[in-house]
C-alpha positions as CSV (number, residue, x, y, z in Angstrom):
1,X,-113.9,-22.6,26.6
2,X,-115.9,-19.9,26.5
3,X,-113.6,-17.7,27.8
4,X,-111.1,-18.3,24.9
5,X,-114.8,-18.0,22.6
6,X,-115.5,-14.7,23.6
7,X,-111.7,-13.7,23.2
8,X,-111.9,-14.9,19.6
9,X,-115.0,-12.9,18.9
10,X,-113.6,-9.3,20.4
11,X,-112.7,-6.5,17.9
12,X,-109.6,-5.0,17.7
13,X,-110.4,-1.6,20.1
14,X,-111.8,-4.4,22.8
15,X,-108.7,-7.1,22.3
16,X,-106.8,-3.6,23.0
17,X,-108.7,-2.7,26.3
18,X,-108.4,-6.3,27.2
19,X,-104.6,-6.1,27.0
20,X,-104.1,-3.0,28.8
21,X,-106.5,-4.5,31.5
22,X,-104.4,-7.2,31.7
23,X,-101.2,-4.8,31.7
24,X,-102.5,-2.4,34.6
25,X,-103.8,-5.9,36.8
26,X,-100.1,-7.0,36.4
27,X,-99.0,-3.6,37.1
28,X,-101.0,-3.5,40.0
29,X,-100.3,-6.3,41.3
30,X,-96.0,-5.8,41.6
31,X,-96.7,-2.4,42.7
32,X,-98.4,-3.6,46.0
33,X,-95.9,-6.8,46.3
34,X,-92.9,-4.0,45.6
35,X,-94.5,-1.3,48.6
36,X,-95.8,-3.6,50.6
37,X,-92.7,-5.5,50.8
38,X,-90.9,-2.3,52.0
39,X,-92.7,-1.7,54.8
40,X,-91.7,-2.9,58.4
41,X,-93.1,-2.3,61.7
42,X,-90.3,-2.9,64.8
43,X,-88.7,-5.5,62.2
44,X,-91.9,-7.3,60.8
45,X,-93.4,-7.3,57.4
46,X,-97.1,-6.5,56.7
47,X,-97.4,-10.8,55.9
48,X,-95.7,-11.1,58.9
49,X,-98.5,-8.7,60.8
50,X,-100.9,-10.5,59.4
51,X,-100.1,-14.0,60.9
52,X,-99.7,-11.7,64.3
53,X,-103.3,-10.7,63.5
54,X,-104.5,-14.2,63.0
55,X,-103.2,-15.5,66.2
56,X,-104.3,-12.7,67.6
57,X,-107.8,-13.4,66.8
58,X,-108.0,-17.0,66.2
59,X,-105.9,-18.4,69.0
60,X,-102.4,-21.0,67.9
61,X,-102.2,-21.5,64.3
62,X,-100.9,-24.4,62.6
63,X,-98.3,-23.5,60.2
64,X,-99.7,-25.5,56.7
65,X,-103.3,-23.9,58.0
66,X,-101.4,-20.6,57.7
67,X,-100.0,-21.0,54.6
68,X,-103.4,-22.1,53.3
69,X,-105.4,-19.6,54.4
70,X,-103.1,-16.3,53.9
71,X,-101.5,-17.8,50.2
72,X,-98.3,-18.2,50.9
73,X,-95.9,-20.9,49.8
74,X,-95.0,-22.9,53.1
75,X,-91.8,-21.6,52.9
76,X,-92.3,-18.3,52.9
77,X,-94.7,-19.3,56.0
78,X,-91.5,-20.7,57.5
79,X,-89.6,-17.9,57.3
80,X,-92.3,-15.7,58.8
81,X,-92.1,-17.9,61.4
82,X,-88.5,-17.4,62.4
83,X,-88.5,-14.1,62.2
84,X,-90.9,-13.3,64.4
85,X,-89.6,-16.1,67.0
86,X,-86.1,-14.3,67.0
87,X,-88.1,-11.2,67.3
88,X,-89.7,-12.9,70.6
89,X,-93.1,-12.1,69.0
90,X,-94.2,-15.4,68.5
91,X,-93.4,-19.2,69.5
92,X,-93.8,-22.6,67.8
93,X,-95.2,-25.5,69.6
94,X,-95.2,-28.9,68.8
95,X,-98.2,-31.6,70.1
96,X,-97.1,-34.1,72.4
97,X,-99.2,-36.6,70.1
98,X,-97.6,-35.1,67.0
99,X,-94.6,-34.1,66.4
100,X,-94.7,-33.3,62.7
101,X,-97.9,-30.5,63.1
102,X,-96.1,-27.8,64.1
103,X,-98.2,-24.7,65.7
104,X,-97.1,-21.3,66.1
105,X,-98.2,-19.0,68.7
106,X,-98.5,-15.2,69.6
107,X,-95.8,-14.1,72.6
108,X,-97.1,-11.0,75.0
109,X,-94.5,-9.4,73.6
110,X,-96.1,-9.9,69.9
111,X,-99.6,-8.9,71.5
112,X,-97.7,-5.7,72.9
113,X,-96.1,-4.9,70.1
114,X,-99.6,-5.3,67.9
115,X,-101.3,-3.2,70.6
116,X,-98.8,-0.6,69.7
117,X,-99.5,-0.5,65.8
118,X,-103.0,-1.7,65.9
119,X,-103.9,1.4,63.8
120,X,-101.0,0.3,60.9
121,X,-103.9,-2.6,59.6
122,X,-106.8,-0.1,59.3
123,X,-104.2,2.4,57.7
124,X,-103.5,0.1,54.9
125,X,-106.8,-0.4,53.6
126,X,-107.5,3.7,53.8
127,X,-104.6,4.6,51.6
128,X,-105.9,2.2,48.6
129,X,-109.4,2.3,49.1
130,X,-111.2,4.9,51.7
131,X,-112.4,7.5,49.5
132,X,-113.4,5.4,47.0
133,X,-117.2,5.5,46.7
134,X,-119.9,2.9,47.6
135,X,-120.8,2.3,43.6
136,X,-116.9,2.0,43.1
137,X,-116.2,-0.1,46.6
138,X,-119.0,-2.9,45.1
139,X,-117.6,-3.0,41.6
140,X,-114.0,-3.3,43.1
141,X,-115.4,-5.8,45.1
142,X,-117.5,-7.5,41.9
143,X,-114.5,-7.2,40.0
144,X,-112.4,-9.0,42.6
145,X,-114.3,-11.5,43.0
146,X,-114.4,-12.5,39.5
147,X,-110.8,-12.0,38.5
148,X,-110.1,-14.5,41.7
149,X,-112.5,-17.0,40.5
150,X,-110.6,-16.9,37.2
151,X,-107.3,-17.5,38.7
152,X,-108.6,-21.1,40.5
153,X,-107.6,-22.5,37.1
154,X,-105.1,-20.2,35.9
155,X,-101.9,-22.0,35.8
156,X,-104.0,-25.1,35.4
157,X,-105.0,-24.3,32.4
158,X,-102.1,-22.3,30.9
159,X,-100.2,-25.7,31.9
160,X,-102.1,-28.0,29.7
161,X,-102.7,-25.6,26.7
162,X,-98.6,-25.4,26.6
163,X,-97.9,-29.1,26.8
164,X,-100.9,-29.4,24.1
165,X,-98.7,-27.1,22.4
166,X,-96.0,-29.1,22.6
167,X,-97.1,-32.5,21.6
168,X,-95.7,-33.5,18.5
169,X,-98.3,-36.5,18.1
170,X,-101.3,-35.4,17.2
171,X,-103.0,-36.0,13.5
172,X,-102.7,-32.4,11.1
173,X,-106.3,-32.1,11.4
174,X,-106.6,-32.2,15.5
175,X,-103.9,-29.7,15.5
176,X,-105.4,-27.6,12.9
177,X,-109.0,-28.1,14.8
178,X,-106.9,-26.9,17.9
179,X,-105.2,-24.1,16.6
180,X,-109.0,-22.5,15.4
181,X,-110.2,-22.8,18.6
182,X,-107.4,-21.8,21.3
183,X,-104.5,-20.9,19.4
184,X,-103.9,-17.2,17.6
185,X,-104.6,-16.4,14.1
186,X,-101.9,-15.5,11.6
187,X,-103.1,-12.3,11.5
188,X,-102.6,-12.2,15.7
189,X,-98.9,-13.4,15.8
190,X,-98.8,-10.7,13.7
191,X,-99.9,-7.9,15.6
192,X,-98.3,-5.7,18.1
193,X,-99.9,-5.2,21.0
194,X,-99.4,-1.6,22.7
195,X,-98.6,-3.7,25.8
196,X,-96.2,-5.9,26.7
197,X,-97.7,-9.5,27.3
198,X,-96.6,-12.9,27.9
């Protein structure tokens, strides 16, 4: 709550940096997704470099591990995975023991071909961030940090405040109680903001 508190609380000019913070994060955000989904190296994606990397490091990953660890859905971690096995770059493997935990596996041909573009990793971080300063490298990293914690709960949260929304039983006076403390004023449905939010 005291997230939607302090919200409540801002004036207009900070409501309006708020927005446009939220607006440029957004931005942001489907700006990398849209560049770095255009990029391919001998017929892999950047995700898909990354699970090279992993194996490369770690050893034989197992696939629900991967899509744990690196955030993507399982299915996109499935289609990584064929890729690069028609690409010959990597190979699943199933346990004897197992059958259902299925492990995936750099080829030598993946470790040649990320031997030859071992330098795209290190240029990906220097075009967004190597002449950025020290002070403005630790309150990117501050800043991170934060805005991840907030997202643990994100949907969470935006979940249960819409079906609180929705519920049609609730006494006038819960709902009014509700409406003060998470809902907008009538003076905020109101307003405009300068950007466009949800």
């Amino acid at each position: 709550m005291q997230g939607v508190e302090a919200v409540i609380s801002r004036s207009e000019s900070e409501w309006e940096l708020i927005e446009e913070a939220d607006w440029l994060f957004r931005k942001m955000v489907r700006r990398f997704v849209k560049e770095r989904d255009k990029v391919e190296v001998e017929g892999v994606s950047l995700p898909g470099l990354l699970v090279l990397q992993k194996m490369l490091r770690e050893g034989p990953q197992r696939l629900g591990d991967l899509a744990e660890e690196l955030d993507f859905t399982s299915g996109a971690v499935t289609g990584l995975c064929d890729k690069l096995e028609q690409k010959g770059f990597a190979r699943r493997i199933r346990q004897d023991g197992d059958r259902r935990t299925v492990w995936l596996d750099i080829t030598e041909q993946g470790r040649e071909m990320m031997g030859r573009n071992r330098n795209i990793g290190r240029r990906c971080i220097s075009i967004l961030f190597a002449d950025l300063s020290e002070e403005e490298l630790t309150s990117i990293h501050y800043l991170f940090k934060v805005l991840i914690g907030r997202l643990d709960h994100f949907s969470e949260t935006l979940n249960d405040l819409a079906m609180r929304n929705s519920e049609g039983t609730r006494r006038a006076s819960q709902r009014e109680q509700q409406i003060k403390t998470d809902g907008p004023t009538a003076e905020e449905m109101n307003r405009q903001g300068k950007y466009l939010s949800y």
